[in-house]
N, CA, C and O atoms as a Maestro MAE file, in Angstrom:
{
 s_m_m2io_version
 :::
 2.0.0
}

f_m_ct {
 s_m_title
 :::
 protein
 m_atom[280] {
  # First column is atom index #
  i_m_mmod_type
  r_m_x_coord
  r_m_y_coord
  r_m_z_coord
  i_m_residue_number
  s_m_chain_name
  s_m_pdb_residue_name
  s_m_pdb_atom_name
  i_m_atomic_number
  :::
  1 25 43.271 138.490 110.230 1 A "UNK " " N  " 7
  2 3 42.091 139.326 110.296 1 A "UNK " " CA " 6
  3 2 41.100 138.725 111.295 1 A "UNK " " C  " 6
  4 15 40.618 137.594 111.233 1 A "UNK " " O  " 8
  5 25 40.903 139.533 112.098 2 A "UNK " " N  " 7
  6 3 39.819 139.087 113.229 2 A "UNK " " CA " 6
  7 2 37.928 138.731 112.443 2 A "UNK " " C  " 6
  8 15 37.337 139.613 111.821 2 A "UNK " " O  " 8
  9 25 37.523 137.791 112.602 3 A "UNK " " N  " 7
  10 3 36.669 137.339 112.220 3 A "UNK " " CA " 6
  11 2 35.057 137.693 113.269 3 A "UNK " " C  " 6
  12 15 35.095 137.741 114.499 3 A "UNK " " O  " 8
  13 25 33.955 137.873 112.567 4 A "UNK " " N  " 7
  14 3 33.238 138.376 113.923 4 A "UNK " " CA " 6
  15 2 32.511 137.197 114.316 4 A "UNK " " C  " 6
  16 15 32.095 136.380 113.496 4 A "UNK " " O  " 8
  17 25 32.322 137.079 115.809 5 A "UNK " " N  " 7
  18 3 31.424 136.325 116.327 5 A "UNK " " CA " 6
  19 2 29.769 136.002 115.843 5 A "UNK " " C  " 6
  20 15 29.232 136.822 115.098 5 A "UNK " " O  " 8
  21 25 29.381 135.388 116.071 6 A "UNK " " N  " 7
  22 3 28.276 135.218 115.383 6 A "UNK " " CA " 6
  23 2 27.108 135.294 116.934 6 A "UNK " " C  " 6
  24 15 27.660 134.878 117.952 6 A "UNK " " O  " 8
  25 25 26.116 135.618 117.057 7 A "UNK " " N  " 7
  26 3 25.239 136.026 118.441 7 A "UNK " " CA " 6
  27 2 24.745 134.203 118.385 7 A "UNK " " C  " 6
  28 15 24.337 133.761 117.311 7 A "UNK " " O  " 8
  29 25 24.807 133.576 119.219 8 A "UNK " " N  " 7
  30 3 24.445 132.212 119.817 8 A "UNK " " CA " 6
  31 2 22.650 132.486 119.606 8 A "UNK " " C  " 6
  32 15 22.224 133.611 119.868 8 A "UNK " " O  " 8
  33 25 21.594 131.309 119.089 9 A "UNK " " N  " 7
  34 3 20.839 131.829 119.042 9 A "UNK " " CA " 6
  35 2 20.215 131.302 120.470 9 A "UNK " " C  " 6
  36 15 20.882 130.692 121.305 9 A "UNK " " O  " 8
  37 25 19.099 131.572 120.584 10 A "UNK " " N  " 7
  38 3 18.661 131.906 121.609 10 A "UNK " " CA " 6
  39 2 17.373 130.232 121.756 10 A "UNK " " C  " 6
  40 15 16.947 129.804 120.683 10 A "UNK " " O  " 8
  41 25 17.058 129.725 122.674 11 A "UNK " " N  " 7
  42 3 16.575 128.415 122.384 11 A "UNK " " CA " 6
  43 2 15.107 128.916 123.294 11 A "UNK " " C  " 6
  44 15 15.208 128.806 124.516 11 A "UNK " " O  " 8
  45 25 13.534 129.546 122.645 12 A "UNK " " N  " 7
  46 3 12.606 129.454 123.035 12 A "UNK " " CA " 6
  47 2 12.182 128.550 124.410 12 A "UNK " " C  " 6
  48 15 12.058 127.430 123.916 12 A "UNK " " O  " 8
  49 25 12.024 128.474 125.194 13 A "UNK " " N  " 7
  50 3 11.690 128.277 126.508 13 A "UNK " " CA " 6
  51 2 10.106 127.993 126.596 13 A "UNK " " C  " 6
  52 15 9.324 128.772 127.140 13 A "UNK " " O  " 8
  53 25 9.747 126.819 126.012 14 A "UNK " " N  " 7
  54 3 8.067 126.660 126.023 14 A "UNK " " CA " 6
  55 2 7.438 125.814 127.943 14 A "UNK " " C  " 6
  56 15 7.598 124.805 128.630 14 A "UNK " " O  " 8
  57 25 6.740 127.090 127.945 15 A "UNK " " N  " 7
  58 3 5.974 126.926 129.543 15 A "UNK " " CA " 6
  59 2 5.052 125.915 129.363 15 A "UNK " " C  " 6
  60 15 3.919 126.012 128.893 15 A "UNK " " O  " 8
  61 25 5.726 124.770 129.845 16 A "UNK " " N  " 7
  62 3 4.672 123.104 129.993 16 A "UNK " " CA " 6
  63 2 5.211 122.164 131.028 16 A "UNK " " C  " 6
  64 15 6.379 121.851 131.258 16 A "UNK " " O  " 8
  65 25 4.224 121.830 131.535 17 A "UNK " " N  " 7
  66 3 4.941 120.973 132.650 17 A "UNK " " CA " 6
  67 2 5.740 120.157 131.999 17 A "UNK " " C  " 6
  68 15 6.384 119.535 132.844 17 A "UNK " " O  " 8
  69 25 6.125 119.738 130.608 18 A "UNK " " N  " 7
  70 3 7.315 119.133 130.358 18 A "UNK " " CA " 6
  71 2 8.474 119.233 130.247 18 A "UNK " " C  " 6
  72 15 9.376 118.457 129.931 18 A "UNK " " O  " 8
  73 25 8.407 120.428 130.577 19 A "UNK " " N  " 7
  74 3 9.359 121.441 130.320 19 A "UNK " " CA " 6
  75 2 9.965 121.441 132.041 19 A "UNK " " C  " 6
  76 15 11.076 121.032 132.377 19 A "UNK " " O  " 8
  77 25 9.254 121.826 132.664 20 A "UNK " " N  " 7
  78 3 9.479 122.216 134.401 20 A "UNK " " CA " 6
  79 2 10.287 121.087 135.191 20 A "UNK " " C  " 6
  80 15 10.307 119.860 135.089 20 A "UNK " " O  " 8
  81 25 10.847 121.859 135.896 21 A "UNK " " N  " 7
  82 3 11.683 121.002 136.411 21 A "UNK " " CA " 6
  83 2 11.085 119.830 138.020 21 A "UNK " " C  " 6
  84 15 11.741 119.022 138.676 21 A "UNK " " O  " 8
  85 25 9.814 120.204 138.125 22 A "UNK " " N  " 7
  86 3 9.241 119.121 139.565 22 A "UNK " " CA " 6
  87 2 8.100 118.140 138.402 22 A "UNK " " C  " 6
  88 15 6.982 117.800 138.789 22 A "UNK " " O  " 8
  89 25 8.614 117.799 136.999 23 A "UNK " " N  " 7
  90 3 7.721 116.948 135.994 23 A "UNK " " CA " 6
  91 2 8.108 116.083 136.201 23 A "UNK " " C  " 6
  92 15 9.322 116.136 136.006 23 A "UNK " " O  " 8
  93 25 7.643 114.679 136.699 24 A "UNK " " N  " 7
  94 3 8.502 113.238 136.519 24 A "UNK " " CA " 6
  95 2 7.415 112.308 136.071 24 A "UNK " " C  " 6
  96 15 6.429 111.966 136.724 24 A "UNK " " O  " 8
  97 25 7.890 111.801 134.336 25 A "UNK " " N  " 7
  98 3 7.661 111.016 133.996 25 A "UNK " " CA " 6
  99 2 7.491 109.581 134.632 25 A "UNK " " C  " 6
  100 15 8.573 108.993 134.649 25 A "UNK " " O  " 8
  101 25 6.211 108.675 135.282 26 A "UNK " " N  " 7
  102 3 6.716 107.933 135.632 26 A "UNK " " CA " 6
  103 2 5.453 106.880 135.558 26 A "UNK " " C  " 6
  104 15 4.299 107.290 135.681 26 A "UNK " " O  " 8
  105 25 5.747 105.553 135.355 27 A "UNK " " N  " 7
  106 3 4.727 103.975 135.231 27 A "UNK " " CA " 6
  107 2 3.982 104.692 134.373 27 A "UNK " " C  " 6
  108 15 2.922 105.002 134.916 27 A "UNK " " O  " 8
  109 25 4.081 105.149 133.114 28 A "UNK " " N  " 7
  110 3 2.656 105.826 131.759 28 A "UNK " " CA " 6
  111 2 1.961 107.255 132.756 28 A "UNK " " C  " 6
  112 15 0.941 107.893 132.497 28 A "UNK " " O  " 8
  113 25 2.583 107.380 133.518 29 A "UNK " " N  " 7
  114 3 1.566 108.421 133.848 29 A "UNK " " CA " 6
  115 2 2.796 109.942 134.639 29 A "UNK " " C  " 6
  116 15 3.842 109.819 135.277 29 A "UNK " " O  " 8
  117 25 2.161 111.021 134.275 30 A "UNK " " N  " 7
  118 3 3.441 112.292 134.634 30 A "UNK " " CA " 6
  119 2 2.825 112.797 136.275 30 A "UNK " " C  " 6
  120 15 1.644 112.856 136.615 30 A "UNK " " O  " 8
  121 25 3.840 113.065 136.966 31 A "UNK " " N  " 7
  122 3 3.582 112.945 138.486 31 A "UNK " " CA " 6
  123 2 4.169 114.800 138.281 31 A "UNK " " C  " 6
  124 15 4.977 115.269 137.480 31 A "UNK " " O  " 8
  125 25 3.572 115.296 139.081 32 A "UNK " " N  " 7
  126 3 4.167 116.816 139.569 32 A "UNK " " CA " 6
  127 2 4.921 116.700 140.909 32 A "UNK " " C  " 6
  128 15 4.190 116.855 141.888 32 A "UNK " " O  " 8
  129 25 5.998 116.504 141.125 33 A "UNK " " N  " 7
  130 3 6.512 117.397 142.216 33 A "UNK " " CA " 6
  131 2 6.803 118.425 142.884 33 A "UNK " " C  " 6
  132 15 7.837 118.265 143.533 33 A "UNK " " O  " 8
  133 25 6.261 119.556 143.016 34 A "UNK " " N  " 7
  134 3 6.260 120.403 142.935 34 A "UNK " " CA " 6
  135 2 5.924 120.174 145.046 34 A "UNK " " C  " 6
  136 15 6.553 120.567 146.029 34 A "UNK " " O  " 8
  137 25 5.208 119.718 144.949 35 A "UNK " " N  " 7
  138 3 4.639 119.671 146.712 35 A "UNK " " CA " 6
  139 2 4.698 118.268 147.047 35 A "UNK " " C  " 6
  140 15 4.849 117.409 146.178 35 A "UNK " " O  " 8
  141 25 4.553 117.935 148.607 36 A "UNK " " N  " 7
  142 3 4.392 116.861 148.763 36 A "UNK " " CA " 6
  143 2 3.036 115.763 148.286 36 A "UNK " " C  " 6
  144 15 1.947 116.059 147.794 36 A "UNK " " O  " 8
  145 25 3.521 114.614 148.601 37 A "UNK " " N  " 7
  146 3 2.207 113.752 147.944 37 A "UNK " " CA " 6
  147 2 0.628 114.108 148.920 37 A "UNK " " C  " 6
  148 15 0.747 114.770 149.951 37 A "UNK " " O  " 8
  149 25 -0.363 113.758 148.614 38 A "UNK " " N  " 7
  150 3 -1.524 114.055 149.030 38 A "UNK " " CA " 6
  151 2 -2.135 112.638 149.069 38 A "UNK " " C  " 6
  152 15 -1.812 111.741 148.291 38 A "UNK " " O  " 8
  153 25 -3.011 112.534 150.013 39 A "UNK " " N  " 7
  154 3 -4.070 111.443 150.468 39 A "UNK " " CA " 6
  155 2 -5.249 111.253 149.454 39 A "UNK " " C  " 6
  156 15 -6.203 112.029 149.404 39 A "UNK " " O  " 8
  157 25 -5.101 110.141 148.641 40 A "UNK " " N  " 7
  158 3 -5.928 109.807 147.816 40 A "UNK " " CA " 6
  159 2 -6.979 108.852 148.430 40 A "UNK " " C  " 6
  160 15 -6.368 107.991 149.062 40 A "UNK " " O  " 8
  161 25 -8.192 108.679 148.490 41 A "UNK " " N  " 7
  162 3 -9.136 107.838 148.881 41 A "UNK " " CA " 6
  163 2 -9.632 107.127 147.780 41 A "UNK " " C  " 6
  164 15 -10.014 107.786 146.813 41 A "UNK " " O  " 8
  165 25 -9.712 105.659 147.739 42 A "UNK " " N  " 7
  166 3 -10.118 104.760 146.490 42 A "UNK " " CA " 6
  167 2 -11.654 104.601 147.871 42 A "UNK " " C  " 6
  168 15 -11.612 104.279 149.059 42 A "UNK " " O  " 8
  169 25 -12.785 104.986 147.004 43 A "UNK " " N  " 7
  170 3 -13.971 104.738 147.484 43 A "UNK " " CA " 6
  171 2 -14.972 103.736 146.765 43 A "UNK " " C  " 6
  172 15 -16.202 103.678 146.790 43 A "UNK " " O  " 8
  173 25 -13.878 102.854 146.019 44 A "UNK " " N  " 7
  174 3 -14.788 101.417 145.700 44 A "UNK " " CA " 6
  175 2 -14.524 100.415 147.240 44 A "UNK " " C  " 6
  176 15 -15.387 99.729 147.788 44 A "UNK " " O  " 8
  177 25 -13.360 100.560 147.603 45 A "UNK " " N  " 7
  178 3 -12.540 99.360 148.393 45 A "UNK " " CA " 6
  179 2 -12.684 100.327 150.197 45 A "UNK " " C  " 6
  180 15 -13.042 99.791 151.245 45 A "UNK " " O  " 8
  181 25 -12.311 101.676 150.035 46 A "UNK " " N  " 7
  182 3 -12.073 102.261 151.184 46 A "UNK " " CA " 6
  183 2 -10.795 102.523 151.553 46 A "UNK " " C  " 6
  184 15 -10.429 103.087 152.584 46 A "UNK " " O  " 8
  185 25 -10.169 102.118 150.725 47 A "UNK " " N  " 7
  186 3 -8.576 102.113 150.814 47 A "UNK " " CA " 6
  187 2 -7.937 103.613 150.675 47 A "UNK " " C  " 6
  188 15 -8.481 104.504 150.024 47 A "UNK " " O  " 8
  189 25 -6.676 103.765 151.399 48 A "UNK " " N  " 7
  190 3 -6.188 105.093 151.430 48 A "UNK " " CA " 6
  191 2 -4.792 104.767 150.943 48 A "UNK " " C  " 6
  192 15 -4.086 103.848 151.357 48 A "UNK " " O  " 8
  193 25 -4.500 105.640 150.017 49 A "UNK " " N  " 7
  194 3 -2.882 105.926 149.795 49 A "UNK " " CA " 6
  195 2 -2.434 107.539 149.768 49 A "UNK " " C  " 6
  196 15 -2.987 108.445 150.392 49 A "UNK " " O  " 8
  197 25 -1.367 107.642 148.941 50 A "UNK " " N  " 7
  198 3 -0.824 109.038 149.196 50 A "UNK " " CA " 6
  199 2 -0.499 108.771 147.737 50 A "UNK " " C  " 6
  200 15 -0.331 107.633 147.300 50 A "UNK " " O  " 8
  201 25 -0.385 110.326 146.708 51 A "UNK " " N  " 7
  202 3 0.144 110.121 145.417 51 A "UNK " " CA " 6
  203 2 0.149 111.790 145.254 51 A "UNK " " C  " 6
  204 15 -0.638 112.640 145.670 51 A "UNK " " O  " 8
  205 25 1.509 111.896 144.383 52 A "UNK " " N  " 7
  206 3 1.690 113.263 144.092 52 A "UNK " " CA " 6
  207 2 0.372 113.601 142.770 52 A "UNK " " C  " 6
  208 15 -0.205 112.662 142.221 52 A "UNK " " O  " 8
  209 25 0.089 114.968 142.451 53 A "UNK " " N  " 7
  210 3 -0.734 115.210 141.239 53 A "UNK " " CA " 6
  211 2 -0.459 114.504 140.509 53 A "UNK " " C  " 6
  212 15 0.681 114.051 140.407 53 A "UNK " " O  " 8
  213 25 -1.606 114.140 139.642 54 A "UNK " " N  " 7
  214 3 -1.125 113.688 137.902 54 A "UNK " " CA " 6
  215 2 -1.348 114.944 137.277 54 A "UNK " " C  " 6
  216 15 -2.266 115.712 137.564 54 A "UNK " " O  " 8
  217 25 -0.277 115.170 136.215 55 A "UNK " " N  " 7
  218 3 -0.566 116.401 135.179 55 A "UNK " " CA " 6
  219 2 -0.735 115.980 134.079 55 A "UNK " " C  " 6
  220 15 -0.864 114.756 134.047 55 A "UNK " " O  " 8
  221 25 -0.827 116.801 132.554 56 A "UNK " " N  " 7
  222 3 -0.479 116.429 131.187 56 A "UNK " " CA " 6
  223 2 0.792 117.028 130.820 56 A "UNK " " C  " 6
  224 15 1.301 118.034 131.315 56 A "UNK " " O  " 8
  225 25 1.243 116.285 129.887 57 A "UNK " " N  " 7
  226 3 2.529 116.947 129.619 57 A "UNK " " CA " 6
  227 2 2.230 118.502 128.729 57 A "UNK " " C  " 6
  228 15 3.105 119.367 128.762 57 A "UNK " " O  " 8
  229 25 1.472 118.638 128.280 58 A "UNK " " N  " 7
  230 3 1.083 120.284 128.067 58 A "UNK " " CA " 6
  231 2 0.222 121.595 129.154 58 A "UNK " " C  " 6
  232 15 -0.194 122.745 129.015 58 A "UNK " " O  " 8
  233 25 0.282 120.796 129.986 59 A "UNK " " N  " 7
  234 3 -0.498 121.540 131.458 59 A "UNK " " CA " 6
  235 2 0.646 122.667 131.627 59 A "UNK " " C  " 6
  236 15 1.791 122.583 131.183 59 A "UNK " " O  " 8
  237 25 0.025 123.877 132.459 60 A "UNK " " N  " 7
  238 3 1.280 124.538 133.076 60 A "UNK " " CA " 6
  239 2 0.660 125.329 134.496 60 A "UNK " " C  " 6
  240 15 -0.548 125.477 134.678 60 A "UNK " " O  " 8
  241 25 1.356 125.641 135.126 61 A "UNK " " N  " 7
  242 3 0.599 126.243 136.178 61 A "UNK " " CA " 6
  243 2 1.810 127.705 136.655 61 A "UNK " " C  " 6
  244 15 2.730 128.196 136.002 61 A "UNK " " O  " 8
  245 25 1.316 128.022 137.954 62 A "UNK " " N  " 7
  246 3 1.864 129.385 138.452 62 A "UNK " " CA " 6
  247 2 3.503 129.678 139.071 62 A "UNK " " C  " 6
  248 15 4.233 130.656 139.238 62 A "UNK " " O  " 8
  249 25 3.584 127.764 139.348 63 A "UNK " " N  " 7
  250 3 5.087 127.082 140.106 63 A "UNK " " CA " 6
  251 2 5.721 126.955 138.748 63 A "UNK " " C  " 6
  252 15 6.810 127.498 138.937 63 A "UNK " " O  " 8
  253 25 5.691 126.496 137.267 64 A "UNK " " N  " 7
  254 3 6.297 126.540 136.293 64 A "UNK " " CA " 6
  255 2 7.679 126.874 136.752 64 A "UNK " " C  " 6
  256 15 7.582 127.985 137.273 64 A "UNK " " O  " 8
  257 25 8.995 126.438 136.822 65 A "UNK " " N  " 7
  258 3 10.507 126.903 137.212 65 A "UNK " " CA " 6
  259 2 11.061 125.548 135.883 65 A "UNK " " C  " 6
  260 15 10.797 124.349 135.789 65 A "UNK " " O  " 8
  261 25 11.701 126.260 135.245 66 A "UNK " " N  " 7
  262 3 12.403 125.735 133.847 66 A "UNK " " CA " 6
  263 2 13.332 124.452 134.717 66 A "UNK " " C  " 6
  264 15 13.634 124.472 135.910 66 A "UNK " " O  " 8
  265 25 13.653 123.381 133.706 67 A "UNK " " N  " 7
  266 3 14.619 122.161 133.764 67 A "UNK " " CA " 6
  267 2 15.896 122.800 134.888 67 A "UNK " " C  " 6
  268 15 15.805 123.990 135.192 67 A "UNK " " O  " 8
  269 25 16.488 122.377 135.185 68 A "UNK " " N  " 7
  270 3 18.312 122.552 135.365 68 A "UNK " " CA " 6
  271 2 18.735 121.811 134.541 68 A "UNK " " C  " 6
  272 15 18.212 120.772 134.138 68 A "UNK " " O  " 8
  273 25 20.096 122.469 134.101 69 A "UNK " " N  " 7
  274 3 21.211 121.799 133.464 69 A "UNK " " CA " 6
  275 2 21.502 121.194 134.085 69 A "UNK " " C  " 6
  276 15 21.858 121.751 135.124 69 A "UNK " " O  " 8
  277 25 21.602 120.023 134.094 70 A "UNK " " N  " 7
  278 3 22.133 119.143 134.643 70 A "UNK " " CA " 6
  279 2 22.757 117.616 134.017 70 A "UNK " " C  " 6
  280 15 23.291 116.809 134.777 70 A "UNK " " O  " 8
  :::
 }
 m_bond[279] {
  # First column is bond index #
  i_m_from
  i_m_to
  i_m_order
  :::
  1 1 2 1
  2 2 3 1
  3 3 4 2
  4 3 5 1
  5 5 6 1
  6 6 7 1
  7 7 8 2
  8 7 9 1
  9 9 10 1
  10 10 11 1
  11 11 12 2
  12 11 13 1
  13 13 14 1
  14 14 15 1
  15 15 16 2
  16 15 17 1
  17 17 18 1
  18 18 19 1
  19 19 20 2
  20 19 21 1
  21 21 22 1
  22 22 23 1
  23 23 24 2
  24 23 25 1
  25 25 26 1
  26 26 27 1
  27 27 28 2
  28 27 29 1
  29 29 30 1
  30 30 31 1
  31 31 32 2
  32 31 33 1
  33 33 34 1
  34 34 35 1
  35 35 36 2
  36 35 37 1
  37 37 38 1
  38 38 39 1
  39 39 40 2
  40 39 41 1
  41 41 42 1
  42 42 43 1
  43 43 44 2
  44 43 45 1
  45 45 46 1
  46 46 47 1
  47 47 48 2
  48 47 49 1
  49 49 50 1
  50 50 51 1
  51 51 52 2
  52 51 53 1
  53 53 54 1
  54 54 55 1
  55 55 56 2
  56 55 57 1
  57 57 58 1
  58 58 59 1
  59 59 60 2
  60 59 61 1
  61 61 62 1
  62 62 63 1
  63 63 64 2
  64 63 65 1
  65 65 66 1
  66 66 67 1
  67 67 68 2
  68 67 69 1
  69 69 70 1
  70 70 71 1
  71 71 72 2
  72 71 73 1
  73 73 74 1
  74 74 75 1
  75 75 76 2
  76 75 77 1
  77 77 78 1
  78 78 79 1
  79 79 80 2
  80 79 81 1
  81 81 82 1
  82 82 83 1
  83 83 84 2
  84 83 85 1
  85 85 86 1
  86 86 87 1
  87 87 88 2
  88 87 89 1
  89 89 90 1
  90 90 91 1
  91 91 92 2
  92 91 93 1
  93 93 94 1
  94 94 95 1
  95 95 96 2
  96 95 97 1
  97 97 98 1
  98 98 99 1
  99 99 100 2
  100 99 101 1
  101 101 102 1
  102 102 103 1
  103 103 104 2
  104 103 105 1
  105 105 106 1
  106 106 107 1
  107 107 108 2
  108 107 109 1
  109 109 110 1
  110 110 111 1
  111 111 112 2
  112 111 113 1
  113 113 114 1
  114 114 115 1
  115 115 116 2
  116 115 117 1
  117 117 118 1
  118 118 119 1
  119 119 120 2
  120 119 121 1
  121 121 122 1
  122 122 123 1
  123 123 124 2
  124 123 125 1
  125 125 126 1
  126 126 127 1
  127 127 128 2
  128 127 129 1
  129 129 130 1
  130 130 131 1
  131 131 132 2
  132 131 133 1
  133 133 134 1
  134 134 135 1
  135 135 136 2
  136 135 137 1
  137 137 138 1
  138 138 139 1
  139 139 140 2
  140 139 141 1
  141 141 142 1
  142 142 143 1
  143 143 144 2
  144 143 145 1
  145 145 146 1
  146 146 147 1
  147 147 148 2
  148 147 149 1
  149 149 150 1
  150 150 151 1
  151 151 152 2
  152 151 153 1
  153 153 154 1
  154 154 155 1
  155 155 156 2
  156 155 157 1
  157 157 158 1
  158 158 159 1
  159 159 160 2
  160 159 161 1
  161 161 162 1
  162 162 163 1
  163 163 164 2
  164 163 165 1
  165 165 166 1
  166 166 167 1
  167 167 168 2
  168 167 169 1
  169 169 170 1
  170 170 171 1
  171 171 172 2
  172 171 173 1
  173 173 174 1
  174 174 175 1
  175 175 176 2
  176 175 177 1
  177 177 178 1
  178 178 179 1
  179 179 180 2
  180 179 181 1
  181 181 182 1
  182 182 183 1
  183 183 184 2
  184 183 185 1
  185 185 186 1
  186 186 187 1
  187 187 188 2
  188 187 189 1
  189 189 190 1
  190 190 191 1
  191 191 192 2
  192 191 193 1
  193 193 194 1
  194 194 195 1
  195 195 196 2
  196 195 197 1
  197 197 198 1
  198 198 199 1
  199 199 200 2
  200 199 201 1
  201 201 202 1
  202 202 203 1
  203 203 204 2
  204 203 205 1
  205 205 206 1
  206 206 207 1
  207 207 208 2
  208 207 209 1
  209 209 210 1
  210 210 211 1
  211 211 212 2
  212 211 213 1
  213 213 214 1
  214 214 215 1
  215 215 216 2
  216 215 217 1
  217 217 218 1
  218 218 219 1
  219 219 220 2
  220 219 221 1
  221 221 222 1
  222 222 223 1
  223 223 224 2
  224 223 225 1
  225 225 226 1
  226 226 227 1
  227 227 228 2
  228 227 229 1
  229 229 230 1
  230 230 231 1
  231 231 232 2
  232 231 233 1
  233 233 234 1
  234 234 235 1
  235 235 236 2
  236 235 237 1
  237 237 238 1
  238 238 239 1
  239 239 240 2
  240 239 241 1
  241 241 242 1
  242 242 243 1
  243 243 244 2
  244 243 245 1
  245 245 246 1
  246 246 247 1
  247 247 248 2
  248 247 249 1
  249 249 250 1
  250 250 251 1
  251 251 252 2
  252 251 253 1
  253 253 254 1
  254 254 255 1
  255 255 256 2
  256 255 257 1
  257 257 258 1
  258 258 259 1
  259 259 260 2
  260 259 261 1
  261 261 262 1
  262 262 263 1
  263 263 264 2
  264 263 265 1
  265 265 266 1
  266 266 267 1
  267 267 268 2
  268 267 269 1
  269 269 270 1
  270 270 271 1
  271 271 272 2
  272 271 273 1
  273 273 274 1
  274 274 275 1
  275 275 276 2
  276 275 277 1
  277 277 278 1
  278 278 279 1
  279 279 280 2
  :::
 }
}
C-alpha cells in the first residue's frame, strides 16, 4: 500500500543581517559586506584606515539576500 508523503515543512526565513549572506562575524564585532570597505578617519591621532560597515546582528537593510547553502 502506497503510503502518503508528508509536505516538508517550510523553515521561516527571518530578515537580519544574521541571516544575510555579505554578514561576517569578525574580532567581537559584525562587518557587512555587502560593498567595498570605506575610509575611516580616527580624528584623535589623524590617522586614516579603510573598514567595511559595522552592523548589529538584528539590523536589516534593502541589500538583505538570504545565506547560500553552502
Amino acid at each position: 500500500m502506497a503510503t502518503r508523503k508528508r509536505k516538508a515543512e517550510v523553515e521561516e526565513t527571518v530578515v537580519a543581517c544574521e541571516h544575510c549572506r555579505y554578514f561576517v562575524p569578525k574580532d567581537g564585532r559584525n562587518e557587512c559586506r555587502r560593498n567595498p570597505p570605506t575610509v575611516a578617519v580616527d580624528f584623535e591621532d589623524g590617522g586614516v584606515t579603510s573598514m567595511f560597515p559595522l552592523v548589529e546582528a538584528g539590523e536589516w537593510c534593502g541589500c538583505w539576500s538570504p545565506r547560500l547553502n553552502s
